[in-house]
N, C-alpha and C positions, 0 to 999 in steps of 0.2 A: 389624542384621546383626552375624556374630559379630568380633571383632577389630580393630574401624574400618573394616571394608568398607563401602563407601555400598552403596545399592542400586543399580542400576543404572536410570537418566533414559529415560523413553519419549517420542522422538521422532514429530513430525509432519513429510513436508515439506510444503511451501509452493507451490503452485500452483495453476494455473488449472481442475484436475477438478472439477466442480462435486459434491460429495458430501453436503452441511450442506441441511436442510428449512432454513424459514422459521423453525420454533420451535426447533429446534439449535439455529440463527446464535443466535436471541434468549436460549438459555437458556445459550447459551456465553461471551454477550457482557456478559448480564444488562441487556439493556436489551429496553423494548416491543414487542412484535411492531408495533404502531403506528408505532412511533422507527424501525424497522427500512423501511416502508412509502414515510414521508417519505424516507428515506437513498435508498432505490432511485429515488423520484420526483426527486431534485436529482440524479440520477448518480454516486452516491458509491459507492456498488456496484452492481452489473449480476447478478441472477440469470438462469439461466437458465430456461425454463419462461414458460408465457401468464399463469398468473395467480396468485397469492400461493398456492394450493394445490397447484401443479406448481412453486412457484419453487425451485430449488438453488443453492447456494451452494459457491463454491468458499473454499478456507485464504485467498486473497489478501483477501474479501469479512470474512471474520473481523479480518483483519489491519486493514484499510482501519476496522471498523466501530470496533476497540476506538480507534484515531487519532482518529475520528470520536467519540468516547464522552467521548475525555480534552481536547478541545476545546470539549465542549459544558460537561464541569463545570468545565473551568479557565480558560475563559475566557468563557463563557456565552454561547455561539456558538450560533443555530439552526440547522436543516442547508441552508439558503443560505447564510448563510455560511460553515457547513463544506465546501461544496462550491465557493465561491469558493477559499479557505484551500487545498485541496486540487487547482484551479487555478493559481494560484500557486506551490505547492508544481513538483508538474509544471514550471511554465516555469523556474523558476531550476534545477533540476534539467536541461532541454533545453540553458538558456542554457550552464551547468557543461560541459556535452559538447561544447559549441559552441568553448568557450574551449578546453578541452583539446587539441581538434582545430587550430584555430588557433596555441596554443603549439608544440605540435608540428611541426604542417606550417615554422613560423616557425622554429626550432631545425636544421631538418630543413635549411634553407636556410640557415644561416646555418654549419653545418658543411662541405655542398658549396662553400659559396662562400672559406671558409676554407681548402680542398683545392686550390684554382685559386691561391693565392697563393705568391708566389716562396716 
């Protein structure tokens, strides 16, 4: 473009609508329609649809599969224990909410009870 204008960046958002086939997800992700099979079989992504040729895929299952992609080469992870890894992930993540809600609610109290004093 003329003058230093970038071009302008084409966004995706990120959600749950299932719109990606089996061989999108796989040609989006660059990995096996096979790699793709196992992920779905350990629960690491949830297509929707009965069977690999009605399956769809939502941005999150994109999102989830390239995590899933950069675990297996960097740390040479099969998808059990990508999907352990990804369990884990989730709990400290739960745990994180858990504390935040405790800090708080604890803060919360500790200013009423500073309010009560002479």
């Amino acid at each position: 473009m003329a003058n230093g204008e970038r071009e302008p960046m084409h966004a995706e958002a990120i959600g749950p609508a299932a719109v990606y086939s089996l061989e999108e997800l796989s040609q989006s992700c660059q990995v096996e329609v096979s790699w793709i099979s196992e992920l779905v079989a350990e629960g690491i992504i949830e297509p929707q649809g009965s069977n690999p040729s009605e399956w769809r895929f939502s941005s999150l299952s994109i999102v989830r599969t390239a995590k899933a992609k950069r675990f297996d080469r960097d740390l040479g992870l099969n998808p059990a224990g990508i999907a352990l890894v990804f369990q884990l992930l989730n709990q400290i993540e739960q745990l994180h909410a858990r504390l935040n809600v405790v800090a708080s609610t604890k803060s919360s109290l500790a200013d009423r009870a500073d309010e009560h004093l002479p």
